[in-house]
N, C-alpha and C positions, 0 to 999 in steps of 0.2 A: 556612494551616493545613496541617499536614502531613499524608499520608494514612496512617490508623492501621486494622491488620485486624482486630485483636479486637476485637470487638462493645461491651463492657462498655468499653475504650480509648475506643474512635470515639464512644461515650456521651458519654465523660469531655469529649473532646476538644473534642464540640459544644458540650455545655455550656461549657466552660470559656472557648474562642473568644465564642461572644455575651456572657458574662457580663464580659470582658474588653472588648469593643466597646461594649456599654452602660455602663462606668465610659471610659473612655477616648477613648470618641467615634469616627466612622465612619473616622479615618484614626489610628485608634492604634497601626497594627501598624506601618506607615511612621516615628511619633514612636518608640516602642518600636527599633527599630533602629537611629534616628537618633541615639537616646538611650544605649543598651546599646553600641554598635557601632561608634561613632568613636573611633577610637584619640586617645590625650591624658592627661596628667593630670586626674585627678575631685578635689573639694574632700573626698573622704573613703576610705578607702581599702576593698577588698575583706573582708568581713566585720566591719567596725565595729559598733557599736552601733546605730548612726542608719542603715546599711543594713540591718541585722538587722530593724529593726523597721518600717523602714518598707515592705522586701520581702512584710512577712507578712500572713496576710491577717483578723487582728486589729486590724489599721485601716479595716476595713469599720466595725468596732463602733466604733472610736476616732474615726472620721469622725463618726460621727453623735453619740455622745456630748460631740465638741468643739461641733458645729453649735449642739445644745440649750443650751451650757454659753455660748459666747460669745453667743450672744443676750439674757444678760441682763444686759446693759450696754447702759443706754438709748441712749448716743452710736453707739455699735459696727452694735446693732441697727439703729438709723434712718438710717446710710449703706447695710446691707445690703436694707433694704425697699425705701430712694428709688431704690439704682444698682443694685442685682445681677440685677434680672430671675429672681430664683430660681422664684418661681412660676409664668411664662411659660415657665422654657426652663430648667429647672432638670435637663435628664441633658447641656444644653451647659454650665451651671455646673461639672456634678459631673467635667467630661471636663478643662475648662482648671484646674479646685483639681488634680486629680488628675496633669495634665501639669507641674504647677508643682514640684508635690510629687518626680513622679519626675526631673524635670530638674537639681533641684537638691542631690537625694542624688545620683542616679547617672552624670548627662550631664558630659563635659567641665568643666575650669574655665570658660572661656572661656564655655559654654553654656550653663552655670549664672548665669555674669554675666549675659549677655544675657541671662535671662528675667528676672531680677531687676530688670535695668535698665528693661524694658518694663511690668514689674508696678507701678515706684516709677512710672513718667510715667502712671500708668494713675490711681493713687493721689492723684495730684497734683491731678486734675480733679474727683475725688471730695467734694463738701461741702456744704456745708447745715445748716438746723437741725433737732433733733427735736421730738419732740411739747411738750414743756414750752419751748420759744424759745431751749435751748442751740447755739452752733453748734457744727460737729465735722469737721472734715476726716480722711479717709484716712489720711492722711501724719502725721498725730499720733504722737509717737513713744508717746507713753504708751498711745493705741489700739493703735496695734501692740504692743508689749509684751503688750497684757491680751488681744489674739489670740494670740499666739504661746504666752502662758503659757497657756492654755485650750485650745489646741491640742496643745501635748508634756506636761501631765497627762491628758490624753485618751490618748491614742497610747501612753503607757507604762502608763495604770491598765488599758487592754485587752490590751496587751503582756504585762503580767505576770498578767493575768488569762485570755488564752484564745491568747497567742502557743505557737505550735509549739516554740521552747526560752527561757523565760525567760529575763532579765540578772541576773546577780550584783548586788550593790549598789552596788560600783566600776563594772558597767558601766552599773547607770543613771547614774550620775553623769555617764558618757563622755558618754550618748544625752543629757540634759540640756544638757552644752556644747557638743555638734556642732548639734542642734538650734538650738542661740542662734549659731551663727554665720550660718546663715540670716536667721533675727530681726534681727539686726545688719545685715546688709546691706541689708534692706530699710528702716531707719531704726528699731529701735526704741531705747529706751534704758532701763540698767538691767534688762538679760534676765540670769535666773538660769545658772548655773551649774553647779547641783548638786542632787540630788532634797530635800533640805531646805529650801534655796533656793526650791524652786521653789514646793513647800507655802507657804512665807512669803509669796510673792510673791499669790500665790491668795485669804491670807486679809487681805492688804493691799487687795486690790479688792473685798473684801466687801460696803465702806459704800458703794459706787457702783453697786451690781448689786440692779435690781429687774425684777418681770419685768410689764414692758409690755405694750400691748395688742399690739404687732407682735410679741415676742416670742412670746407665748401665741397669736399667730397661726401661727407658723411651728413651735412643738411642735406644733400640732394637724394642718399639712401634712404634718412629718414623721413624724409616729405614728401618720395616724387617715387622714390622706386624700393617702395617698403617690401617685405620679405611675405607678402599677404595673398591668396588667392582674390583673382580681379573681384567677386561679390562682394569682400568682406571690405576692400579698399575705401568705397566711398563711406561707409562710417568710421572707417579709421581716419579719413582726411576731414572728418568734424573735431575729432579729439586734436591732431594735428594741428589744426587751427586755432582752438584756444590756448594751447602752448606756444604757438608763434606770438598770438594776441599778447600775451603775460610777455614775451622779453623786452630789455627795452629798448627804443627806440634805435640807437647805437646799436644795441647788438642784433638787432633787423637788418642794419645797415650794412655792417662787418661782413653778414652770412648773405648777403643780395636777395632778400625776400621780401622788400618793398611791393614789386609785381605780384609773388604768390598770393600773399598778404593781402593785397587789395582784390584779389577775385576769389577769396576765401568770407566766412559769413563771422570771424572771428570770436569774438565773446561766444554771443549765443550760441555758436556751432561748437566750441567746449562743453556749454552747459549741456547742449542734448546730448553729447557723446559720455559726458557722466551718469546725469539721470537713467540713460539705459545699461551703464555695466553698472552702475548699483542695483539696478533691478536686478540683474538677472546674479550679482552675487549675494543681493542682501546688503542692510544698513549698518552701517561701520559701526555702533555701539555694539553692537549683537556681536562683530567680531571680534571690538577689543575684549568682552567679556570671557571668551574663549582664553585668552591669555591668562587669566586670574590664576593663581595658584591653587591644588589640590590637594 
């Protein structure tokens, strides 16, 4: 961390620094370089869509709005309860989604292969049945699809709802197929395309999406009894709340957060919980720039 003399800066700075360390994990600043700073071809070019958005830091909320959203998909969920360890070690969950995430927007071709390759052999081991005796592996390409769909309307309903510069309509569409080219490499099939598309795709897994007792378990970890020292909770349950705000109505319903919901300050209590981690990391252009090749 660089050394900053104005007071109000060197604030910024600390904040920004641990809040970076805790999504990223204790050697993020080593990946972050590894990642930003080898020279190479990237799968996506300097200001795109899918940099655009996933630099910003409206996927704090899109994170957690995907988390709530893909949980209720009973097969989905009971691979993530049996294998993920989320609740045992869930800020090392939130560092490798998050290293996934920036590797494969920003790191190398090559590098964005390899974590991809390592993710699908990881996937491959992943299986079992859920509560009701269905089995379900990882590597399901249809699982993966209804992750990835659940994932990039998350990511672009917070985008367009608390991102620092909104997408035109053409470029959700762009972020929609850059998106699905991840998705594709991981094995899913029949990843949308296009922001209509991708609505289609959403209300096509509707008959499949109920919400479980693991899922109504992991709303409750992540709204009610997050993994946080008591200070820091009450501005985490601002961000919290504009990802509740963003799901929709149904999936309010599914996960029983009607009550949270209505004593939460929704919209706005997202917007401030943005505005203050982009202070304290900085404005997303500045950090898709760091991506650029050298």
């Amino acid at each position: 961390m660089a050394t900053v003399r104005n007071p109000l800066e060197r604030l910024r700075a600390r904040v920004g620094d641990a809040l970076f360390l805790k999504v990223a994990g204790p050697d993020g600043h080593a990946a972050r370089d590894r990642i930003h700073l080898t020279p190479g071809p990237r799968w996506f070019a300097p200001g795109s869509p899918v940099r655009r958005v996933h630099a910003d830091t409206a996927t704090f909320v899109g994170g957690l709005r995907a988390l709530l959203l893909q949980s209720l998909h009973p097969l989905a969920m009971a691979g993530v309860a049996g294998h993920s360890g989320f609740r045992g070690d869930p800020w090392g969950r939130l560092a490798r989604t998050s290293t996934f995430l920036a590797t494969t927007t920003f790191a190398t071709a090559d590098d964005a292969q390899a974590m991809i390759d390592r993710v699908r052999a990881v996937h491959e081991r992943v299986r079992g049945r859920a509560r009701d005796g269905r089995p379900y592996r990882a590597s399901d390409p249809h699982l993966l699809a209804w992750v990835h769909v659940a994932e990039a309307d998350s990511f672009l309903a917070a985008h367009q709802r608390y991102g620092e510069r909104r997408l035109t309509p053409a470029e959700a569409d762009e972020y929609v197929a850059q998106s699905g080219r991840v998705a594709r490499a991981l094995g899913a099939e029949e990843v949308p395309e296009t922001v209509a598309a991708l609505g289609a795709a959403l209300e096509r897994y509707r008959p499949e999406l109920a919400a479980t007792p693991e899922a109504l378990d992991t709303a409750r970890f992540l709204l009610r009894e997050p993994p946080l020292p008591w200070p820091v909770r009450p501005p985490y349950r601002l961000l919290a709340a504009g990802a509740v705000s963003l799901l929709p109505p149904w999936a309010r319903a599914e996960l029983r957060l009607g009550t949270w919901f209505d004593r939460s300050c929704g919209g706005p209590a997202g917007a401030v919980a943005v505005r203050a981690i982009r202070w304290g990391l900085g404005p997303a252009e500045s950090r898709d720039r760091l991506g650029e090749p050298v």
